[in-house]
C-alpha positions as a Markdown table, in Angstrom:
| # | Residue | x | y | z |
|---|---|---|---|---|
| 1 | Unk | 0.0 | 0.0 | 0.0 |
| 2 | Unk | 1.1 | 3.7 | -0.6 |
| 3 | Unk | -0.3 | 6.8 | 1.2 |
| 4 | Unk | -0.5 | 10.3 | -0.8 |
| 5 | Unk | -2.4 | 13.1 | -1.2 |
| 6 | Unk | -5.3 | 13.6 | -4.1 |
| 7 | Unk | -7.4 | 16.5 | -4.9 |
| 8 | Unk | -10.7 | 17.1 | -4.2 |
| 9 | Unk | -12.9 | 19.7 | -6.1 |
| 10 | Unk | -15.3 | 19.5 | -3.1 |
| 11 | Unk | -12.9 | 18.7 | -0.4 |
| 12 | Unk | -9.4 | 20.0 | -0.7 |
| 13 | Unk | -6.8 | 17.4 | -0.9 |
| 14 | Unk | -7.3 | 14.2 | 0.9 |
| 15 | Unk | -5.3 | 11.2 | 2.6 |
| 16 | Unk | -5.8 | 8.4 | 0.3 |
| 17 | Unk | -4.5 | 5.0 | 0.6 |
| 18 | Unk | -3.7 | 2.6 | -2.6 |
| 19 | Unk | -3.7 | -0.6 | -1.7 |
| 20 | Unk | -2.9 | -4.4 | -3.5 |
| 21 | Unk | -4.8 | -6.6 | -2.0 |
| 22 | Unk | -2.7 | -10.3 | -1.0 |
| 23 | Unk | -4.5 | -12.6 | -3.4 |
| 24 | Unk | -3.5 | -15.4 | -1.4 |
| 25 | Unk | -4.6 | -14.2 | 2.0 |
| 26 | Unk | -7.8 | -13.2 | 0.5 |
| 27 | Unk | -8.6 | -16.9 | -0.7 |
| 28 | Unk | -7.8 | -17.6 | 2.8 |
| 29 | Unk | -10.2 | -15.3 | 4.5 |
| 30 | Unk | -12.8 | -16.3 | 1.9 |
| 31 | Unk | -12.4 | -19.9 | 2.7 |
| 32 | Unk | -12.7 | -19.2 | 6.4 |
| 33 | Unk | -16.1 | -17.6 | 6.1 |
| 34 | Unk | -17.3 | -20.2 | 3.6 |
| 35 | Unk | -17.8 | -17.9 | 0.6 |
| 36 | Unk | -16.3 | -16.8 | -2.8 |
| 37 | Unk | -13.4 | -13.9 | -2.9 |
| 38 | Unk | -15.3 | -11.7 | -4.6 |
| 39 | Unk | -15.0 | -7.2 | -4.8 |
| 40 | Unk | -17.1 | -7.1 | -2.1 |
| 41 | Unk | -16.0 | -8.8 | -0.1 |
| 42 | Unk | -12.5 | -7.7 | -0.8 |
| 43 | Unk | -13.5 | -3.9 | -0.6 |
| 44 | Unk | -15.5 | -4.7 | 2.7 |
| 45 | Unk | -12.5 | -6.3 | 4.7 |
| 46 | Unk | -10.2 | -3.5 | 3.4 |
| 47 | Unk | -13.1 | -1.2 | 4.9 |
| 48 | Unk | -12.8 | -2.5 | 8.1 |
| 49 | Unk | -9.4 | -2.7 | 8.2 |
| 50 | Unk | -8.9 | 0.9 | 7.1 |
| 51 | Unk | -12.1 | 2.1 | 9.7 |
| 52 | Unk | -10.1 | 0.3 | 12.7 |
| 53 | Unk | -6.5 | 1.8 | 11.7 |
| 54 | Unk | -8.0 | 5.7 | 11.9 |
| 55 | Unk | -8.9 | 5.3 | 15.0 |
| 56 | Unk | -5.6 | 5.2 | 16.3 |
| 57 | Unk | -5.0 | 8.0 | 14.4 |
| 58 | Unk | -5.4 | 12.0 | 14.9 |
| 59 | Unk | -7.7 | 13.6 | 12.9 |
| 60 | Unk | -5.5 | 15.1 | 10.2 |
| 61 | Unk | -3.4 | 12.0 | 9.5 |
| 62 | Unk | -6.8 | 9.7 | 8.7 |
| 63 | Unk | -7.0 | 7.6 | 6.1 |
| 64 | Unk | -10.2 | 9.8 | 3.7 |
| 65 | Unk | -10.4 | 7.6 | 1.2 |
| 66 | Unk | -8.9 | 4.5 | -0.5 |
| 67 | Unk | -8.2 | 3.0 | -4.1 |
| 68 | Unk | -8.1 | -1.2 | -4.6 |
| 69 | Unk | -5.2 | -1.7 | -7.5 |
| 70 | Unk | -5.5 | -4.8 | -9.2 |
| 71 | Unk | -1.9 | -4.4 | -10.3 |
| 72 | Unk | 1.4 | -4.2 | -8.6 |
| 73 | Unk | 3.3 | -0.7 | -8.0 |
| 74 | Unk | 5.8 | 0.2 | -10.5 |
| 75 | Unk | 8.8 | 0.2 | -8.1 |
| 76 | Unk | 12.5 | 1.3 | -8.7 |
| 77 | Unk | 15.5 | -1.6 | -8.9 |
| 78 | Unk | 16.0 | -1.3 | -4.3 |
| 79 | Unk | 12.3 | -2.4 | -4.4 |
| 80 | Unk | 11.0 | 1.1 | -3.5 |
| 81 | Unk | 7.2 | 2.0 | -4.7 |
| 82 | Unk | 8.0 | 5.2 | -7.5 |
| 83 | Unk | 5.4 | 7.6 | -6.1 |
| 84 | Unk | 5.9 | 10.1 | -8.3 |
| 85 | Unk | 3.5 | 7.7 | -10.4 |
| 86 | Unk | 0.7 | 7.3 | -8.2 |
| 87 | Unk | -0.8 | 10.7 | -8.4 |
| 88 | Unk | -1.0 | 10.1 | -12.5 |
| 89 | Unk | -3.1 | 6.6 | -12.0 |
């Protein structure tokens, strides 16, 4: 996952989150509750997740909104994410 800042016509600019889901762990966690991995599921659990980490946050470092990315970050040849990409995807 990779934290930036987006604008917001409405809003101002806004803490967003991109995240990739684990494929694997998903299949896991669908198997657990006897269901198929499916988006919703998927966006739900990330939900959640996301929900339960803001509350141990302060108000201005909150996660506003996030972004599911069905493919890997483009990252540099040390493994680093290039964030200079995220805000043009």
């Amino acid at each position: 996952s990779a934290v930036i800042g987006t604008s917001d016509v409405k809003q101002g600019e806004l803490i967003t989150a991109q995240i990739v889901p684990d494929a694997e762990a998903f299949m896991k966690y669908a198997e657990e509750l006897g269901e198929q991995v499916s988006e919703k599921l998927i966006h739900d659990k990330i939900k959640t997740e996301v929900e339960a980490v803001n509350q141990l946050l302060t108000a201005y470092k909150r996660i506003q909104k996030f972004e599911i990315r069905e493919q890997e970050f483009e990252k540099t040849t040390t493994h680093k994410i290039k964030r200079h990409f995220l805000k043009n995807n």
